[in-house]
C-alpha positions in Angstrom: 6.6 -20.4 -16.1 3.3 -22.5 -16.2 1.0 -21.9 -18.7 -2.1 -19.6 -17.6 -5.3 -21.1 -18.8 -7.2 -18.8 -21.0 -10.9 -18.4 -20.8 -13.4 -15.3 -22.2 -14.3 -14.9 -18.0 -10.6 -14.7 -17.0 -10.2 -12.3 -19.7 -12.6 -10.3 -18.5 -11.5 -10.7 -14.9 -8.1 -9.5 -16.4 -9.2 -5.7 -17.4 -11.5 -5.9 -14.8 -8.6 -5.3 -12.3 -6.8 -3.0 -14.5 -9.3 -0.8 -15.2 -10.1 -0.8 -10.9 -6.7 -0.1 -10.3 -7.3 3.8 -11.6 -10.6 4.0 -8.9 -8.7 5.1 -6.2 -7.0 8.3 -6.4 -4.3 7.2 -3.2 -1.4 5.7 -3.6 -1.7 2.1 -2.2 1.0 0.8 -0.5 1.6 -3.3 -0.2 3.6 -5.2 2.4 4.8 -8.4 0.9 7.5 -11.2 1.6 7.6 -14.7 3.3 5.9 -15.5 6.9 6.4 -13.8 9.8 9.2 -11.2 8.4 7.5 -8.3 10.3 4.6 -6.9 7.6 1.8 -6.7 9.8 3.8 -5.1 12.6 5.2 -2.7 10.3 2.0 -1.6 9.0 0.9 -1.0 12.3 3.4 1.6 12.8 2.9 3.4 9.2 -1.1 3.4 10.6 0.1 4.8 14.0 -1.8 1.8 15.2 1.0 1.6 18.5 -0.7 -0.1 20.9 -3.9 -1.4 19.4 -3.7 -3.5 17.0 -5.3 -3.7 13.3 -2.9 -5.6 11.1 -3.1 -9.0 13.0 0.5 -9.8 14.1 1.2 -13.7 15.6 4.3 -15.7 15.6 2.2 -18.4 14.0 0.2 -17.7 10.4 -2.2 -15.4 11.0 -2.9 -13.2 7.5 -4.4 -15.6 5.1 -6.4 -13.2 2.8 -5.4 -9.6 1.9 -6.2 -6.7 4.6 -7.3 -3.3 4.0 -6.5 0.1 5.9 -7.6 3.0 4.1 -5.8 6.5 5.7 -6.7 9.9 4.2 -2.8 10.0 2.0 -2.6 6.3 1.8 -4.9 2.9 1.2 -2.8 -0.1 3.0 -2.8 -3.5 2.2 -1.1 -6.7 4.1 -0.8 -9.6 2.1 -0.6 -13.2 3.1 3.0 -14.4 3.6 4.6 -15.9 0.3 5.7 -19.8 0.2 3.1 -21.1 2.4 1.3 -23.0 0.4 -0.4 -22.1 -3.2 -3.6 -20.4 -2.3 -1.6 -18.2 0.1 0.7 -17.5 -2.9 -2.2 -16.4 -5.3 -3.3 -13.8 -2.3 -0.7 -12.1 -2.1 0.3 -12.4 -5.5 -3.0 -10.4 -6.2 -1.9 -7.8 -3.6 1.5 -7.3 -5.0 -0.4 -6.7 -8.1 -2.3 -3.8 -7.0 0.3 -1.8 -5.5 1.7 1.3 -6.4 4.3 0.8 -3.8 5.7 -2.8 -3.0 7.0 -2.7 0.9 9.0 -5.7 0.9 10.2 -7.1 4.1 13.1 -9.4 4.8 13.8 -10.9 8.2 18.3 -10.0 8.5 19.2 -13.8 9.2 21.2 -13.9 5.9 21.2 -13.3 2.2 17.7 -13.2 0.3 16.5 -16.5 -0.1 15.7 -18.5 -3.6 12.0 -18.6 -3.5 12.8 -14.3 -2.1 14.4 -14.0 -5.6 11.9 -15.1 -7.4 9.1 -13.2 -6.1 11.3 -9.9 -6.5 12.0 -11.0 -10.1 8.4 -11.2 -11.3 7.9 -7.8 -8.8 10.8 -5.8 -11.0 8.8 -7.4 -14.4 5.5 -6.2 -13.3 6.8 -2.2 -11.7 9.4 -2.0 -15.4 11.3 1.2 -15.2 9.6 1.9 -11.5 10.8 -1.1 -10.1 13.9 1.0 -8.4 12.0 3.4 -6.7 8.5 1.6 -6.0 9.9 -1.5 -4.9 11.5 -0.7 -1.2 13.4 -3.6 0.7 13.0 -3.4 4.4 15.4 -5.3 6.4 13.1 -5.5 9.9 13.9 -6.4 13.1 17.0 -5.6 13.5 17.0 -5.3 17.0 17.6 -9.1 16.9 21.0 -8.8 15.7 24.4 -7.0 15.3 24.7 -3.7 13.3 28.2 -5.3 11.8 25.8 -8.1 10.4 22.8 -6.3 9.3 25.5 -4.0 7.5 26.5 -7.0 5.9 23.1 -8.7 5.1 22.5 -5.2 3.6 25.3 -5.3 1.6 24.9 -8.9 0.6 21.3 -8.3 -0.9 22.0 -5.0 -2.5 24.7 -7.4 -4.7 21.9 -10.2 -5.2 19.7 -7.6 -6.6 22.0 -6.3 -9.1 23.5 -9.4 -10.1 20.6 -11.8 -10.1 17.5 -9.7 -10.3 18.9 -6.5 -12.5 17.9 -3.6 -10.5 18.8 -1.6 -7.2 16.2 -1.0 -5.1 16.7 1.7 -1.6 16.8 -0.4 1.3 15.8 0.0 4.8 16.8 -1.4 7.9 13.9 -0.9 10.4 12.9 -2.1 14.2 9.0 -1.8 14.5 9.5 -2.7 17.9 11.8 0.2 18.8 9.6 2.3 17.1 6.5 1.6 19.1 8.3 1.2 22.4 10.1 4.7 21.5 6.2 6.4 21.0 4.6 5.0 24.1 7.6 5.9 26.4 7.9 9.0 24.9 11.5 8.2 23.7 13.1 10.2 20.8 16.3 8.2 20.8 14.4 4.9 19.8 12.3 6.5 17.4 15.3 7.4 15.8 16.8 4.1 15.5 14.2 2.7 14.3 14.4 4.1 11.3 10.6 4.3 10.8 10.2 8.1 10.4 12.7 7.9 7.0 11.2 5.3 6.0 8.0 7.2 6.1 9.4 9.9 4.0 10.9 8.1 1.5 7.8 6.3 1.1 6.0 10.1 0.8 8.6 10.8 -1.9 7.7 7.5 -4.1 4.0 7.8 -3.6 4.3 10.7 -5.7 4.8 8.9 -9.2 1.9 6.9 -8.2 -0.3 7.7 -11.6 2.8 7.1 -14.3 2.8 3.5 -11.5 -0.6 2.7 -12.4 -0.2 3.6 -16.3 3.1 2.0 -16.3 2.1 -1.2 -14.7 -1.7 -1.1 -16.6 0.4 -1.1 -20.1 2.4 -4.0 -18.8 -0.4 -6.2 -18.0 -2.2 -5.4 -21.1 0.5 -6.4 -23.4 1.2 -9.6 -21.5 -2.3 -10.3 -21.7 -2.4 -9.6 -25.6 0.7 -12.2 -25.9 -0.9 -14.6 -23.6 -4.3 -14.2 -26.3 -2.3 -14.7 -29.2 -0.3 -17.9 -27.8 -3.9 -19.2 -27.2 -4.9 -18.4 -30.9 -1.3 -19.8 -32.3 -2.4 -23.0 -30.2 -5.9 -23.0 -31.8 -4.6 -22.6 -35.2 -1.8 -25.3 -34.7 -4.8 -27.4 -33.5 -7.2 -26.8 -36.2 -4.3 -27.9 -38.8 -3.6 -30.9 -37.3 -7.3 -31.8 -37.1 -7.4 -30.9 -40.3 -4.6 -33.1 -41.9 -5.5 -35.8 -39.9 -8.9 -35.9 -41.4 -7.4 -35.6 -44.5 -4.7 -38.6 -44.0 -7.8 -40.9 -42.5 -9.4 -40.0 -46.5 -6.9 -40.4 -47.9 -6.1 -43.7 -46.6 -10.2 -44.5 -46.7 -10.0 -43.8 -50.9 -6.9 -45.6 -51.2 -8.5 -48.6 -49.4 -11.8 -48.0 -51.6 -9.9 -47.8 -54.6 -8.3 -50.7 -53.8 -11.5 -52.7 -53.4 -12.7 -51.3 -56.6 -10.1 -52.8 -58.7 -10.0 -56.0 -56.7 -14.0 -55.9 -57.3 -13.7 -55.5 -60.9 -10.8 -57.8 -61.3 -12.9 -60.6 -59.7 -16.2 -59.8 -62.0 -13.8 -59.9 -65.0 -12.6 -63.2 -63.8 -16.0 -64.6 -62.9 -17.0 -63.2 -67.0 -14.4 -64.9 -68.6 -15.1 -68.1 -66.8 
């Protein structure tokens, strides 16, 4: 992990957001994951935004800074998709960081990805006990595919997040498309399959621990930032010794060389006495 540069102002910035996360009495829900796995779609259909759009949706990037849709249970946020460059990373990074529940959505083509595992390993750090139930996989658009092999993609990442992230999060396999196309036709059957209407309550059920969330995740951030303090002040005291035996050694060596002088001085005046 790359060492965070540590300033009074970032410090400040720091508490700042952890003492705005408690403003808000909703839950707020986050979509997060790499480009173009379905999170603006699927916010959407949580908004009941069918057929008029407000979480942009493109097959090209099209979320670069964090979104906001504020319902009367829930605020929503949409988050830039992860990998695509740096600044796109911080974005969403932030987002992630002010959820009480983490929606995050991967596109059933195969197992979770390297860079996936990463961000869902700093996600279960961040959530502690609350990862399990506040951090939701979504497997989405699975219209695309076979139900043998979404069955098997699901099965595949359940066993990556036990073995190589340490948790076991619910999973959901969603279609956002048969979900809207099932509501504007009128069309229980695809509503059904889509899955979106358990997702929903699930996500109702969560939402619930959102507080112990917030004090949960608050306490987290405030002890990482009280390490991340007193690495700064090991550094600065690690500094200061070495400045200060390095002044030291350059005096010491300085009245070694001046005594030197001084008995090379008063050998030579003896000399020049005796001559």
């Amino acid at each position: 992990m790359k060492s965070e540069k540590i300033s009074i102002e970032s410090i400040k910035e720091k508490l700042n957001h952890i003492s705005n996360r408690n403003v808000d009495d909703r839950p707020t829900v986050v979509a997060y994951g790499l480009m173009n796995a379905g999170k603006s779609f699927l916010l959407n259909m949580l908004t009941q935004h069918i057929e008029e759009e407000f979480f942009k949706t493109n097959d090209i990037r099209e979320t670069a800074e964090i979104k906001k849709f504020e319902s009367e249970k829930y605020v929503y946020l949409d988050t830039p998709g992860l990998d695509a460059n740096q600044a796109d990373d911080a974005h969403a990074q932030f987002g992630a960081s002010q959820a009480d529940v983490v929606l995050f959505l991967h596109q059933p083509q195969g197992e979770l990805e390297a860079n996936e595992v990463k961000f869902l390993k700093a996600l279960k750090q961040s959530f502690g006990s609350f990862a399990e139930s506040n951090i939701i996989l979504v497997l989405s658009k699975i219209e695309k595919e076979e139900q043998a092999k979404i069955d098997l993609i699901e099965d595949r990442i359940k066993t990556q997040c036990t073995q190589e992230i340490g948790f076991s999060p619910k999973v959901f396999q969603v279609s956002n498309k048969r979900y809207q196309t099932g509501v504007i036709k009128h069309k229980d059957g695809l509503i059904a399959q889509s899955h979106i209407n358990s997702l929903i309550e699930h996500l109702d059920l969560v939402a619930l621990n959102a507080g112990k969330v917030r004090a949960q995740r608050s306490l987290t951030e405030v002890e990482a930032l009280l390490q991340m303090i007193e690495s700064k002040e090991q550094l600065l005291r690690s500094k200061r010794q070495n400045l200060k035996d390095g002044i030291s050694k350059a005096f010491s060596i300085f009245n070694a060389q001046t005594a030197a002088l001084r008995d090379f001085l008063e050998d030579s005046s003896s000399e020049y006495r005796n001559i």
